[in-house]
Phi, psi and omega in degrees: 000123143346081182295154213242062183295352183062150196255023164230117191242112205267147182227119192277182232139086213284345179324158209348074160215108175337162136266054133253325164280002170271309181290344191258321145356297167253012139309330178279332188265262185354350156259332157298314175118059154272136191287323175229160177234124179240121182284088154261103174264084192275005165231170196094151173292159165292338177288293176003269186330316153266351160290012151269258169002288187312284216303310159299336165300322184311315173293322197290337181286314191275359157250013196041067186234139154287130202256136193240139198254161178248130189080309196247114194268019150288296207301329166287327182283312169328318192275299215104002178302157192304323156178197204229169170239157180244119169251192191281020163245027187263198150303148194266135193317326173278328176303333174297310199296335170288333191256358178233027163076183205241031155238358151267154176293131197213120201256144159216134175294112183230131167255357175223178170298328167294307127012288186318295192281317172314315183297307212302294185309294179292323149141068174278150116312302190223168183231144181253143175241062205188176073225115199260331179237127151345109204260169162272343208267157196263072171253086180336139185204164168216109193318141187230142197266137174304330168295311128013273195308313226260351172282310174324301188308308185300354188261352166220165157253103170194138172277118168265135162285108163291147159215167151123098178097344209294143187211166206264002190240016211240309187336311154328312185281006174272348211267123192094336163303325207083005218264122198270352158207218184216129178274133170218134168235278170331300193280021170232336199276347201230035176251144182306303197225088146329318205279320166327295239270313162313305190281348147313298189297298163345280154009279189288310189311305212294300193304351167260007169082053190245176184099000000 
């Protein structure tokens, strides 16, 4: 069964930001009303990591938003997070699905179709597609084409997320891809007014017709 994920998927990023402006960052999109949140923390301790994980489950709860932790499925089981995301240098999605049961969520990065009907096969929920625009963020990415996303999109029943750039004016070129939202990490975790910035993509989402 087709977990029922919402199509604006918030992805953090702590890069200038005090924590207190990381936490109030995603209080603001999570009360506009971003559907999922996947906490990614590439530095730091596992304690570290998990006292991030608690402390964002505390926002994400008070909005019934799901939190999803990246990479680490101790630090997700540890939380109580919702589920974890995967990439292809992670643990491979069906071994996840064996230690963490068929009701958590479990997200995997794919860039090609093939990628794509595996993680399906091993039991993804949602699949991240990208980088369809050049990010800022200090992620390694390899750019992905919208004929791609939209071969991708046509090769499973899993909703996917364009990520990589995204912006609310950007948005128009997923329209017709199948692509059911957008994972945004910059242009919500470095937005003046978060909660605007939510309701720019809602927008974009709805008038190109994605979900």
């Amino acid at each position: 069964m087709t977990k029922n994920l919402g199509s604006l998927y918030l992805i953090t990023d702590h890069t200038n930001l005090t924590d207190e402006q990381f936490l109030d960052v995603i209080e603001k999109a999570c009360q506009a009303g971003v559907d999922l949140v996947q906490l990614r923390e590439k530095t730091g301790s596992s304690k570290e990591l998990l006292n991030w994980a608690l402390l964002v489950k505390q926002v994400t709860d008070k909005y019934n938003v799901p939190l999803i932790i990246d990479d680490r499925i101790d630090i997700a089981q540890a939380s109580e997070a919702a589920g974890v995301h995967l990439g292809q240098s992670d643990l491979p999605v069906k071994l996840a699905r064996q230690i963490l049961g068929p009701e958590m969520i479990i997200g995997a990065t794919t860039k090609t179709i093939e990628q794509a009907t595996i993680a399906q096969a091993q039991g993804a929920d949602y699949l991240g597609c990208g980088a369809i625009f050049p990010t800022t963020t200090h992620v390694k990415t390899v750019q992905t084409s919208i004929a791609t996303l939209t071969e991708i999109c046509a090769s499973v029943d899993l909703p996917v997320y364009a990520i990589g750039g995204m912006r609310p004016d950007r948005v128009k070129v997923l329209k017709n891809t199948g692509a059911t939202g957008v994972a945004v990490v910059s242009d919500l975790m470095q937005a003046s007014d978060p909660a605007v910035k939510v309701q720019d993509f809602k927008v974009a989402i709805q008038d190109n017709q994605l979900g």
